[in-house]
N, C-alpha and C positions, 0 to 999 in steps of 0.2 A: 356389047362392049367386051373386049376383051381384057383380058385384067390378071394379074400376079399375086399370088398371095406369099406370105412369107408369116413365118411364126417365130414369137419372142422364145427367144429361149431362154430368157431372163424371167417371163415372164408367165406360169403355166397356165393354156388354155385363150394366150392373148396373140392376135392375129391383124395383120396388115395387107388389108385389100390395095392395091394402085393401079390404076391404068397401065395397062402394055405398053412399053414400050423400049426400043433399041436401046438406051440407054438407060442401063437399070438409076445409077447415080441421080442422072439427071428427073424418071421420076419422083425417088427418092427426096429430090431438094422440096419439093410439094408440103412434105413432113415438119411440120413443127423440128426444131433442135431439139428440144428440149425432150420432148417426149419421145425421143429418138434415141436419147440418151436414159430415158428411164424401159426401154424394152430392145435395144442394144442390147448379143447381138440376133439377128436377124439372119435366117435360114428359109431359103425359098423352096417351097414344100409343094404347089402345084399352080397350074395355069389354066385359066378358063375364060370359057366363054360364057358370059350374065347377062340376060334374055329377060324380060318380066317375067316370062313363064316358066325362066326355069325356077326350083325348089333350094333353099339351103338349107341345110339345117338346124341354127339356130339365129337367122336375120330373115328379115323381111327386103326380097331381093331389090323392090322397087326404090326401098329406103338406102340399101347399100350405093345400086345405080344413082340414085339422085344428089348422095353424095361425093362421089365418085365425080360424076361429072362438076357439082359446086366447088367443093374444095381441091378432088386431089387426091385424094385416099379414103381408108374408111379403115376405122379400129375395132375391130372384134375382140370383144372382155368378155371375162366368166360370168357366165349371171350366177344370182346369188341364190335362186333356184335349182341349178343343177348340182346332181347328187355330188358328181367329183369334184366340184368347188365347192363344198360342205365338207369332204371328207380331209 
């Protein structure tokens, strides 16, 4: 699947997977408002292609894909584990 990421800049470390697609807006509508409006604004940082086999590095890709295809998106947060969301 191919798929857009965008990172909150409101947000540090918090990231917005969504299906490809020609109309950025209209994936976007997929997105809750609300929480649109808590990681608002939104900078699109790279594009990929999500494989089971590829690797990310901090999700589990087959989890990001299966929601991705249920919902629509997928919200990548700091875990509470890693050093730079501690520091």
């Amino acid at each position: 699947m191919k798929c857009t990421i965008y990172r909150s800049n409101k947000k540090d470390m918090t990231y917005l997977y969504l299906p490809q697609h020609e109309d950025a807006e209209q994936a976007m509508s997929q997105v809750p408002e609300a929480l649109l409006k808590l990681i608002r604004p939104l900078e699109q940082v790279m594009e990929l292609e999500l494989t089971p086999e590829r690797k990310l590095a901090q999700e589990d890709t087959a989890m990001v894909l299966q929601q991705l295809k249920d919902q629509g998106w997928f919200l990548q947060m700091p875990k509470e584990d890693n050093p730079a969301y501690n520091a």
